[in-house]
N, C-alpha and C positions, 0 to 999 in steps of 0.2 A: 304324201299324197293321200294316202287310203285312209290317214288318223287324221286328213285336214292341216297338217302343220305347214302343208307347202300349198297352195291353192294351184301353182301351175311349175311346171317342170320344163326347162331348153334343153333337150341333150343334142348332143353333139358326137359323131361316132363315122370314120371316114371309113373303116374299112367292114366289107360286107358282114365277112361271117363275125362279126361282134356283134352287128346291128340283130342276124339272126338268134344269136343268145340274148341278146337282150331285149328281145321281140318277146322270146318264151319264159321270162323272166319276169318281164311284164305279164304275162298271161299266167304265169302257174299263180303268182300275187294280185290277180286280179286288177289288177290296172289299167290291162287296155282301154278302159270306158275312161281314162283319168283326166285331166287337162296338160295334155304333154304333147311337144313336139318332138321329132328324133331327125334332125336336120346329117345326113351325108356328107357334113365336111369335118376341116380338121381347122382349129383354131392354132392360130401363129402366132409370132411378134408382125409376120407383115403378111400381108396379103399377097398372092399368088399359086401357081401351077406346080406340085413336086410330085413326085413318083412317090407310092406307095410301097413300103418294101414290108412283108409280110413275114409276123412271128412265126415262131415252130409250132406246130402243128400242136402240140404241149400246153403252149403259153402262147397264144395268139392273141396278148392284150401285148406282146410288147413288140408288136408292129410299129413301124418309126417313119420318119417322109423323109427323101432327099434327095436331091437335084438334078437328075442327068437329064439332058439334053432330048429328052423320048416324050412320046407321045402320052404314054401312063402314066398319068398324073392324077394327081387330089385334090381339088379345090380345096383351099385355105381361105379362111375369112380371119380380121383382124374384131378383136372384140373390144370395143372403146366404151367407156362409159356417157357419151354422148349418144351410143346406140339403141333404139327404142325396140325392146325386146314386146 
């Protein structure tokens, strides 16, 4: 993005405080002005609703989704190459 190799950036990031690190990661590398989106879901094999179950406080990139029956969930999108990004 900032050397032009990428002209535009999809990220994808379902659980908050990652989105927060990488809000400020964006920001210390000067990229917020860049052409990126940072979409709030989590990309699947299929589409649907799964709870978010959250990394240790440590390693909070190994955050995981799955299934119970509750209302806390993550919106999942299916990513297909027919989809116009």
């Amino acid at each position: 993005m900032k050397n032009r190799l990428a002209p535009r950036a999809i990220l994808f990031e379902p659980d908050h405080r990652n989105r927060v690190h990488l809000g400020a990661n964006l920001l210390i590398n000067g990229l917020l002005d860049a052409n990126l989106e940072i979409h709030p879901v989590a990309l699947g094999a299929e589409p649907g609703r799964f709870r978010l179950v959250p990394g240790p406080e440590r390693d909070i990139g190994l955050s995981r989704l799955s299934r119970p029956p509750r209302k806390d969930r993550a919106t999942t999108l299916r990513l297909c190459a027919s989809m116009t990004l």
